[in-house]
N, C-alpha and C positions, 0 to 999 in steps of 0.2 A: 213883194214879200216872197222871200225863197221857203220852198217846201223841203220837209224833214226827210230823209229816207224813208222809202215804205218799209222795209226790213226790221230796222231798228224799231218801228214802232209797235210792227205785230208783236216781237219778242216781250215788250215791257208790256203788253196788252195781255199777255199770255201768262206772264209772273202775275200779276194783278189777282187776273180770274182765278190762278190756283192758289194764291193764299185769301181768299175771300170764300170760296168753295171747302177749304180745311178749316177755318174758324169761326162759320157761322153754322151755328144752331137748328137742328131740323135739316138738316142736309144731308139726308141719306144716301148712301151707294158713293160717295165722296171716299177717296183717299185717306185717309188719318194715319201717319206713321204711328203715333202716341200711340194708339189704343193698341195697333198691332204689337207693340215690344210687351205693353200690359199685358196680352193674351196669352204673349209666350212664356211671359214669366208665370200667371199661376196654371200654366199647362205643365210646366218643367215642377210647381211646388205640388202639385195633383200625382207626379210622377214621384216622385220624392217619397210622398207620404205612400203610394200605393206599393214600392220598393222596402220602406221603413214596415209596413203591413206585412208583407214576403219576410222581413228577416225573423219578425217576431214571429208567424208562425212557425220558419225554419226553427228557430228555436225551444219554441213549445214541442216539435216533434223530434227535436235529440234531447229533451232532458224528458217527452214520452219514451224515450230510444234507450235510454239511459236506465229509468225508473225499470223499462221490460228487461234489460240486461243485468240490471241488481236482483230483480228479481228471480233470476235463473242462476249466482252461483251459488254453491254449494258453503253451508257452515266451516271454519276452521274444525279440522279433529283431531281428537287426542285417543289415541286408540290406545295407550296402555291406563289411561284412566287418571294419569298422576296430575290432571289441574293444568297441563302444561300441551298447547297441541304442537306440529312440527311447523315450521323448521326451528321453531323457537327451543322446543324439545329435540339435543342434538340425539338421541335412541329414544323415537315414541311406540318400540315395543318390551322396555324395559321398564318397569313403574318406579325402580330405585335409583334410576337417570335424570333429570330435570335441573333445570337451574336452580340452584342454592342448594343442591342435596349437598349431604357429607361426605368428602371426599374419602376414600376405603384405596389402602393397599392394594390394589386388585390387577392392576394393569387397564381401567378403563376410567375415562373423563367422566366421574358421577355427578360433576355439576357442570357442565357444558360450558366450561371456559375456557375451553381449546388445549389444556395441559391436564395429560395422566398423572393421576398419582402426587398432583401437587400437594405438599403441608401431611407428606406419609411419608417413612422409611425407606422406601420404595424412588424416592424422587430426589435426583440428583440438585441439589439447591445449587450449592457453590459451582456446578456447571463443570468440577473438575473429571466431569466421567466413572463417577463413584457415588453412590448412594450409601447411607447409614446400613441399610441392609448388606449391603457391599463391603461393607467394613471400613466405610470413612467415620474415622472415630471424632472430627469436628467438619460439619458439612457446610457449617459457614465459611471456611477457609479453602479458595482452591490450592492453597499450596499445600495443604493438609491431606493426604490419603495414602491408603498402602502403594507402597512402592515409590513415595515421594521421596526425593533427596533431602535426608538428617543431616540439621546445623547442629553443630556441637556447643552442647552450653548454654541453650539460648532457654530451657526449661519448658519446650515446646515439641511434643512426641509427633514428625512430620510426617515418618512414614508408618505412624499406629502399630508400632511391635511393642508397645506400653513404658515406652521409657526415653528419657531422652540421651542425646549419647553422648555421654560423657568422659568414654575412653579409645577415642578415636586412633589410634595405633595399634590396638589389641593386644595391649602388653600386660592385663589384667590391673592397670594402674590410672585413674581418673585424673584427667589435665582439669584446663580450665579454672585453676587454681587448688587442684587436688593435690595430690604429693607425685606428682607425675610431670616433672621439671620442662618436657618436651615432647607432647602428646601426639606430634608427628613422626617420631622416631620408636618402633617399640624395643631398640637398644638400649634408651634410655630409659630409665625407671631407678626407683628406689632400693639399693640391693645388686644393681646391675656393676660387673667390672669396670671401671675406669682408670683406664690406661693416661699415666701421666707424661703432661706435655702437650698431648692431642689438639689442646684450646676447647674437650668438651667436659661439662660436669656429667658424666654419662650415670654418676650412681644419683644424682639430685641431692648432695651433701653443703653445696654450695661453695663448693672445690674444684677445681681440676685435678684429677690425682684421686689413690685411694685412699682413706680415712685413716686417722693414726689410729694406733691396736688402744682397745679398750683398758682404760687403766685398770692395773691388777694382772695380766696377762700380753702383753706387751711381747715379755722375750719370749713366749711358749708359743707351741706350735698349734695346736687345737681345742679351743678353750670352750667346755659344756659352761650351763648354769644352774646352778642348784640358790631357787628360791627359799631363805631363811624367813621361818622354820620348815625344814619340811627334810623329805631325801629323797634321792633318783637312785635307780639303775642303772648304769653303762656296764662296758668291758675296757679291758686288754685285750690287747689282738696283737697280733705279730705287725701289723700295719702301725701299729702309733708309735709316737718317736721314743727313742733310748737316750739313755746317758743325765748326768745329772741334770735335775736336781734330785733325780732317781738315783739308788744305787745302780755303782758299776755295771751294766748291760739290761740292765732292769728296763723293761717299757713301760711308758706312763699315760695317763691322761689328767688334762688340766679343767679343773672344774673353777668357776669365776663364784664368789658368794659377798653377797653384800649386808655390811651388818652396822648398827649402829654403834659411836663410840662409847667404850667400857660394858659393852653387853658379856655377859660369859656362855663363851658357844660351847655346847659336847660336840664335838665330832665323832662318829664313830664306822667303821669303815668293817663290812663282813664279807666273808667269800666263803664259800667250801671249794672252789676251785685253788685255793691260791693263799699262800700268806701274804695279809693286808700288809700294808706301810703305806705309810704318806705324810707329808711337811706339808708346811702353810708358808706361803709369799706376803709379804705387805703389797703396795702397789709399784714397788721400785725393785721389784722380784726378790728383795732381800727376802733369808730365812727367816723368820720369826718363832718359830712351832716346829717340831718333828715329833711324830707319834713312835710307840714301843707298846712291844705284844701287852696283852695282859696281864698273862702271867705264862713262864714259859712252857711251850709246848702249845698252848690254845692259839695253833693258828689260824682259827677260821676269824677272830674279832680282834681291832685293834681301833683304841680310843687317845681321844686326846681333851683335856679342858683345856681352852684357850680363850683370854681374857681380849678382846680388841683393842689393842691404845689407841686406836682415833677411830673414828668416822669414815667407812670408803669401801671400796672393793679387796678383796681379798681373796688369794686362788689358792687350792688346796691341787697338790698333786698327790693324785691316787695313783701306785703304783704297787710292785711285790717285795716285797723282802730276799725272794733268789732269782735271780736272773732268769730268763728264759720261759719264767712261770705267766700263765694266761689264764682269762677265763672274765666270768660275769662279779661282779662284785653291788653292793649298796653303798651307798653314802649318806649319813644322813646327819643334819645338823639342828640341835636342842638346844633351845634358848634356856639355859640351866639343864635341871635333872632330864635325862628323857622320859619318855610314855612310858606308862604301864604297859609292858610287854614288851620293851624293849632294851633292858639294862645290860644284860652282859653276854647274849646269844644271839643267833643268826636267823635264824623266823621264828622269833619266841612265842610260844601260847602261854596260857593265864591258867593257872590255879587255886584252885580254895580249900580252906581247913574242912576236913572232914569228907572231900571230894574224892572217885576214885574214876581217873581218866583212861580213854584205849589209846595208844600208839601204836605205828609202827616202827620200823628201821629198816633203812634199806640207799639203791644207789643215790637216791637223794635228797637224801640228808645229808650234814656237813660232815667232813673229816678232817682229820688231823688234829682230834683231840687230847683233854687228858690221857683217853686210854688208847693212844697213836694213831701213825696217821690212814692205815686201814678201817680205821674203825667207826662206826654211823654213830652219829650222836640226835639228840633231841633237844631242846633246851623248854624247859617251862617255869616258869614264873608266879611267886606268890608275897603275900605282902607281911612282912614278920616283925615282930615289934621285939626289945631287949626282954630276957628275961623269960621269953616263951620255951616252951621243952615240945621240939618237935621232931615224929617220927615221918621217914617216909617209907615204901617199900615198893621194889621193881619186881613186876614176876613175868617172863616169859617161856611157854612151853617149849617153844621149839630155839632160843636163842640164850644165851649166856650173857648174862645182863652185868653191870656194874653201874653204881649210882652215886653223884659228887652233891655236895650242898654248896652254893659261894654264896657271900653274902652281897650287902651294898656295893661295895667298892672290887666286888669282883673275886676278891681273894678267899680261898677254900676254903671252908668250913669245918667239911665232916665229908667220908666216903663209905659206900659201902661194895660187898663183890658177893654175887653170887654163886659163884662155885662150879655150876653146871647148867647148862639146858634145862628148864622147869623149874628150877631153885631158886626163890626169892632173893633179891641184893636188898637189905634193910642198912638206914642210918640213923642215927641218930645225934642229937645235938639241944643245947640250949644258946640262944639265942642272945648276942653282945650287939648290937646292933637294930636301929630303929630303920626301916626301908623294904623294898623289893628286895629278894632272894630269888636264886635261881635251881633249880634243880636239873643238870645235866643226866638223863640216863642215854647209856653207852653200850655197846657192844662189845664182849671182851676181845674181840678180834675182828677179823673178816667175817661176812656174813651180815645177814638180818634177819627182821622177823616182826609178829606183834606183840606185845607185853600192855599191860595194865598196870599203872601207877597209883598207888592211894597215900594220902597226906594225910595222915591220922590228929585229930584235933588236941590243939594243947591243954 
């Protein structure tokens, strides 16, 4: 029988004894992997918990760390008192600063929300660099403030000079639908020359060209207007035009009157510079009317009744009776009789029965009266019924008086003369006629002066 290796069998001899020696029981001072990994495991969970012990009192001694450092800062302060300490109070040594105070004009943030003067006069809202105090008259609008560019028309005052602008040319005439035809041109306007041809309506008539002459005054050269009823004042002057429908070298002026048809107009036309005359035009220049003295000699007044056949305008030219002659004249026109005060003289006053008035006489008063054409006249007026017996009498100290009566329709009455300087001129007369009367006192010559008139009752 062949023998084993001795090698081979110490080896399996030697495995044997050490797993017999690791798992039997009671075998102390033996090897044991097992138990050694067990040891290391609750060594490393011994270390764990002893680690887990370190952090928790690292812990307890930072929120010890913690509690000493609270303990040492100091209270929030409010050193102006208002409830409010800093920084939350943007000025805590102002007690009228704090959040939510009322904002004041003032120049300072009262409620610390970062903006001065917000919700005051003071504070530009609309952002356009103008505050109400400033003179932005709407602060909601940045296009709104002085010195802003004005749109025309648009009913919005942009640059706050309290209006909006409505006459953008400066022609004193409102476009934008006003009577101001072309509000960029201030050539143009209402009244303005327009030159025919051009292609512009430069007077705003709705033409090219100037307007056709007003009817009634068409062929005349300068045509006033006298409102019926009523009267104006103009002149003669050497500057206004001559020749008819004036007498021969006579100068005139052309008054336009508008009246309605079958009215019956008094015309009546006074000067003391001048003997009146003057004719009435229809609207085709035709004559219609020419007036004649009153009676002759009285060239300070000449009247005319004239009846209107139709409806329309009508031009009266006032002119002189001799050539060459000038000066101021009235015109006036009375739907029927004229006013009280004005029937048959030239600035007529008013007088009463039983009344004793002061005059004077002198350069200006009228002349070229009954008692020639040196001579100052006065005209006064009273109101006479048929039938009355009335006296008047002129007395002047320093003047030679004479005194005329005319009645209604202008025609003379009664006269009377005084004789001299101081000597009364008395009339007398009874009375044919219901109406105004006039009493002319006169100067028997050149000269004046003051006299007193009495109208002795009937």
């Amino acid at each position: 029988m062949d023998r084993l290796p001795s090698q081979p069998v110490r080896a399996v001899s030697a495995i044997f004894a050490l797993a017999t020696a690791l798992y039997l029981p009671g075998c102390e001072g033996v090897l044991r992997p097992d138990d050694d990994a067990a040891d290391d495991d609750a060594a490393d969970d011994d270390a764990a918990d002893d680690d887990a012990a370190d952090d928790d009192a690292a812990d307890d001694d930072a929120a010890d760390d913690d509690a000493a450092d609270d303990d040492t800062l100091p209270p929030p302060s409010d050193v102006d008192g208002d409830g409010f300490p800093a920084p939350e109070d943007c000025d805590d040594s102002d007690p009228a600063v704090s959040p939510g105070a009322e904002e004041s004009a003032n120049g300072v943030d009262d409620d610390c929300d970062g903006v001065v003067d917000d919700g005051t006069t003071l504070h530009d809202d609309d952002g356009d660099g103008v505050s109400e105090a400033g003179g932005d008259c709407d602060d909601a609008d940045p296009t709104v403030s002085p010195g802003a560019v004005e749109v025309a028309y648009d009913g919005v005052d942009q640059d706050c000079d309290g209006r909006d602008l409505v006459d953008a040319d400066g022609d004193g005439f409102p476009g934008g639908g006003g009577p101001d035809c072309d509000d960029t041109d201030p050539a143009v306007a209402p009244g303005a020359e327009d030159l025919a041809g051009d292609g512009l309506d430069s007077d705003c008539d709705g033409t090219d060209g100037p307007p056709p002459p007003p009817v009634g005054s068409w062929c005349l050269a300068d045509t006033n207007v006298l409102a019926f009823p009523g009267e104006v004042e103009f002149s003669v002057s050497g500057s206004d035009a001559v020749g008819a429908p004036a007498p021969e070298g006579s100068r005139y002026d052309d008054v336009e009157i508008e009246v309605p048809a079958g009215t019956t107009v008094l015309f009546q036309m006074r000067s003391i510079a001048f003997d009146p005359y003057f004719v009435v035009l229809d609207g085709a220049c035709g004559v219609v009317a020419t007036s004649a003295d009153i009676q002759a000699g009285y060239d300070d007044d000449d009247r005319l009744e004239f009846i209107a056949p139709a409806a329309g305008v009508y031009t009266v030219v006032a002119t002189t009776a001799l050539p060459g002659s000038t000066g101021s004249y009235v015109l006036s026109a009375f739907d029927g009789d004229p006013p009280e005060g004005d029937a048959c003289g030239w600035r007529t006053s008013t007088l009463a029965y039983g009344e004793t008035v002061n005059g004077s006489l002198g350069a200006s008063d009228a002349h070229d009266g009954p008692a020639g054409p040196d001579a100052a006249l006065d005209d006064w007026e009273f109101p006479g019924m048929a039938g009355e017996a009335v006296t008047a009498t002129a007395t002047g100290a320093t003047v030679d008086l004479r005194i005329w009566l005319l009645g209604p329709d202008c025609a003379p009455v009664a006269e009377g003369a005084g004789g001299g300087a101081g000597l009364p001129a008395t009339l007398s007369a009874d009375l044919t006629q219901d109406g105004p009367h006039t009493l002319y006192v006169s100067t028997a010559g050149p000269g004046g002066g003051p006299y007193q008139l009495a109208l002795a009752s009937p």
